[in-house]
C-alpha positions in Angstrom: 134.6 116.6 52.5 133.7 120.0 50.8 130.5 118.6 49.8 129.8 117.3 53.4 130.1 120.6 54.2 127.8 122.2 52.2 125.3 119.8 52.5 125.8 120.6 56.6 125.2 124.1 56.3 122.4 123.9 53.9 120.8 121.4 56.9 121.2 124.6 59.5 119.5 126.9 57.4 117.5 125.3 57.4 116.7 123.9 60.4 116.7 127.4 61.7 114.3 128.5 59.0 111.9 126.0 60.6 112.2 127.2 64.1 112.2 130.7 63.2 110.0 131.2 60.3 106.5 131.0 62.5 108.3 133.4 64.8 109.0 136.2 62.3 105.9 135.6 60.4 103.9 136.6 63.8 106.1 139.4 64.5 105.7 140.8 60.9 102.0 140.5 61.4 101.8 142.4 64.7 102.5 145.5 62.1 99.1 144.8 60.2 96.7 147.7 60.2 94.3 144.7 58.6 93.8 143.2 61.7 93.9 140.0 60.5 97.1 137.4 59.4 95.7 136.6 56.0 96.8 140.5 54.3 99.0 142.4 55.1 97.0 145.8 54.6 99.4 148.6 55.9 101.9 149.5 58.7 100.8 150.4 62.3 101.6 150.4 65.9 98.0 150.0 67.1 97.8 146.6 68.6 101.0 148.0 70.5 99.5 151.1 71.7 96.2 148.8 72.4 98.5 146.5 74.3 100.1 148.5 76.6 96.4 150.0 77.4 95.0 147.1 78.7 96.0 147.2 82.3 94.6 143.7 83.2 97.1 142.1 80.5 100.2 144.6 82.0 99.1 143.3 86.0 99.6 139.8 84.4 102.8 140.5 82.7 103.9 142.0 85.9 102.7 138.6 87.9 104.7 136.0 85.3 108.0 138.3 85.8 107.8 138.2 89.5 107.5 134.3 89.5 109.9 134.0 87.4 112.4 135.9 89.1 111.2 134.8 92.6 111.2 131.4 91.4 114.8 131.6 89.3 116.5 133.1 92.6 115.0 130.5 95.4 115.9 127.6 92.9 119.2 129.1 92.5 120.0 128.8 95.7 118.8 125.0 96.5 119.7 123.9 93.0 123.6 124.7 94.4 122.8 123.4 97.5 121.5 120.4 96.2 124.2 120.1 93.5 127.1 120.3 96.6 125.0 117.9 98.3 124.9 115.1 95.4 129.1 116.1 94.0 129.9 115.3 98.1 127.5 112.4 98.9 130.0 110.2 101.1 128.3 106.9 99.4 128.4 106.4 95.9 124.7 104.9 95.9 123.4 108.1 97.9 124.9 109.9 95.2 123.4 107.9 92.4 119.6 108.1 94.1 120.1 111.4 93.9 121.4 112.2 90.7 118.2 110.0 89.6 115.8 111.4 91.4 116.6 114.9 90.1 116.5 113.8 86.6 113.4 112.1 86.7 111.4 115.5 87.4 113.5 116.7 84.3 112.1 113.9 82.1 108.7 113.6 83.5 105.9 114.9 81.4 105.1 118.4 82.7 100.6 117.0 82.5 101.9 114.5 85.3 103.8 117.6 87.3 100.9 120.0 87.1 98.4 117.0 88.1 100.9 115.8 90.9 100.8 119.4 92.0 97.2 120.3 91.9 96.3 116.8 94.1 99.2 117.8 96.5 98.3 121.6 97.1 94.5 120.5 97.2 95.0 117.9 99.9 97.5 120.0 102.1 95.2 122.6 101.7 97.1 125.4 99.4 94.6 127.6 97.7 95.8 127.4 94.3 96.7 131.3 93.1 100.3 133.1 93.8 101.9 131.0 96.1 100.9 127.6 94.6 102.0 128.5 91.2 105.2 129.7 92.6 105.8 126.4 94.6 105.2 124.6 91.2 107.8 127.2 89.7 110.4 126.4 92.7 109.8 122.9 92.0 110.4 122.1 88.3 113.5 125.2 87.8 115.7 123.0 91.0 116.9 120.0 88.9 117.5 122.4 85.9 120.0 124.2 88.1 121.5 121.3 89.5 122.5 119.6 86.0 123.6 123.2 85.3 126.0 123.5 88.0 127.1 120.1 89.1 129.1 120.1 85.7 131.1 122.5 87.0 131.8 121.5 90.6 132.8 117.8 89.0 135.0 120.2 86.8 136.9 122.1 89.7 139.8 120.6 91.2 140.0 119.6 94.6 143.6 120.9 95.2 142.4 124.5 95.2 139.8 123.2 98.1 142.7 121.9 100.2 145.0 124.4 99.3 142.3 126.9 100.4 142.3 124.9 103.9 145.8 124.4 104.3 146.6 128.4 104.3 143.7 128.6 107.3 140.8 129.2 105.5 137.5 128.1 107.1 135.1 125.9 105.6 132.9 129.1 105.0 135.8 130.9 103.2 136.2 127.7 101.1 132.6 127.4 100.3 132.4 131.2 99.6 135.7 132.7 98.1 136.7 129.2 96.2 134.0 127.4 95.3 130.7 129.7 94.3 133.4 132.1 92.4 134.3 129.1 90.3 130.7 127.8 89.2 129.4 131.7 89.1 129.2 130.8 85.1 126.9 127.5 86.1 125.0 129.4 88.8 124.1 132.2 85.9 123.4 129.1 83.5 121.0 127.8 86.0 119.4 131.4 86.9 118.7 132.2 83.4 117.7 128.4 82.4 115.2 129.0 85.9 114.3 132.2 84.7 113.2 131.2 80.9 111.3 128.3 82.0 109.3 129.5 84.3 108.8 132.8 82.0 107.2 130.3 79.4 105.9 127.6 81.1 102.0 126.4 81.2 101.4 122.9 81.3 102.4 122.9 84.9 101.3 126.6 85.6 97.3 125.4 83.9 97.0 122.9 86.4 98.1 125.1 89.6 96.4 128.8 88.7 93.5 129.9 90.3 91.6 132.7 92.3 92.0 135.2 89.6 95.7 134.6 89.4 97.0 133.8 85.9 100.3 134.0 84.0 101.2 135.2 80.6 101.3 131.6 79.1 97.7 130.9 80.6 96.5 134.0 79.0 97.5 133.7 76.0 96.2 130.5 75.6 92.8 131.8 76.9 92.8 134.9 74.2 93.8 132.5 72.0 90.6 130.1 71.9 88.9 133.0 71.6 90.0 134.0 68.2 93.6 134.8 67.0 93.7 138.6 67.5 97.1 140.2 66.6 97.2 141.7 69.9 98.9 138.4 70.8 101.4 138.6 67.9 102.5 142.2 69.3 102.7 140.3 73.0 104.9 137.5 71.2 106.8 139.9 69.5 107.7 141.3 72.7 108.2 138.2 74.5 110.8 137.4 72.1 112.3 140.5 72.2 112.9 140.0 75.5 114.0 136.9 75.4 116.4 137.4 73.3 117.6 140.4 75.5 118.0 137.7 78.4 120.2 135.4 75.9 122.3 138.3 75.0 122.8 139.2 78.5 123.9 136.2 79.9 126.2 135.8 77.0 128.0 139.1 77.9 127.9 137.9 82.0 129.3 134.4 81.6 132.4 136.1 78.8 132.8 138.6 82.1 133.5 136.0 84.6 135.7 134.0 82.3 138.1 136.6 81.4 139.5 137.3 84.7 139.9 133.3 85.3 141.8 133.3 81.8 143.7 136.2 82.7 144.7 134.2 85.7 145.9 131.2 83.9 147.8 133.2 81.5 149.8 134.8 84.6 
């Protein structure tokens, strides 16, 4: 058993070493006064400085976070519409079509998605740019919120629902004072799941860009095939940074909402 153990832990670390190693190893290079990721010559904040002057690179930093947040908030809101719509589909077969139809644009390889896209937008006549990448966006982050928050609506009881509407509450009350204050840790899971996908996505976002509107993905590809440059690894070190932020965050938000439901139970 102890050696199971061992064995088990040695597995994580390395595991984790795997994932992470390429990570640190571009972050640790983005301090390289060599400009190169062969030698590490010397200490310096240049390729910061140098990034944070190019305002092309800052306008598209700015674009990715306002998808991402416009698309995280609109899928929010139909991923727990759509999620109350499949948990109270009167027929069980509704339900199921449903269910599968959601998943299948989770499984669905995201070259298939962008292509899909790019024919639909060209023959409805949606110039591809802002508003078709942000369609895209809406598209793939709903069935990510509704596996996030269907969970928790199977979870909740339906005795606090009738309860709810035996002491006179309305079905808004119900929907709004019961039920969304329930799954406010699923709707966050969803947000943030919304949020990270679209912040990193670019299989689906290559195929749907255009008319001089990128994304940070995009980009970086771009500046990649032009040679590595460590201005990138100073953009991922960032990126990560702030991804890490957004982890930390919703950590901190979903132990929030849990302790005054625990505090309840207690009582």
């Amino acid at each position: 058993m102890k050696k199971n153990s061992i064995l088990s832990k040695v597995y994580l670390v390395l595991i984790f070493f795997i994932l992470y190693a390429p990570i640190f190893y571009l972050i640790f290079y983005s301090f390289n006064s060599g400009g190169t990721m062969y030698q590490f010559e010397g200490f310096t904040l240049n390729w910061y400085r140098e990034l944070f002057q190019d305002t092309r690179l800052l306008t598209i930093v700015l674009n990715t976070v306002i998808i991402a947040l416009l698309s995280a908030t609109v899928s929010t809101i139909l991923g727990v519409a759509g999620a109350l719509a499949i948990l109270y589909a009167r027929k069980r077969r509704v339900k199921n079509t449903l269910l599968s139809l959601n998943n299948v644009l989770i499984v669905s390889p995201d070259v298939i998605i962008g292509a899909s896209f790019l024919i639909l937008f060209t023959m409805i006549g949606i110039k591809l740019g802002f508003i078709s990448v942000l369609l895209a966006h809406i598209a793939f982050s709903v069935p990510i919120v509704v596996l996030m928050v269907l969970p928790k609506l199977e979870e909740m009881s339906e005795s606090m629902i009738y309860a709810a509407l035996d002491l006179g509450a309305s079905r808004f009350d119900v929907l709004t004072k019961v039920i969304l204050p329930y799954i406010t840790p699923g709707i966050f899971a969803g947000f943030f799941m919304a949020l990270t996908y679209s912040l990193d996505d670019f299989a689906v976002t290559f195929f749907v860009t255009g008319n001089g509107f990128t994304t940070l993905s995009v980009e970086i590809y771009s500046l990649a095939r032009r040679g590595v440059s460590l201005n990138i690894n100073a953009l991922s070190a960032l990126l990560f940074v702030f991804t890490m932020l957004l982890v930390v965050g919703y950590y901190f938000i979903t132990k929030k909402s849990e302790k005054p439901r625990g505090m309840g139970v207690r009582q």
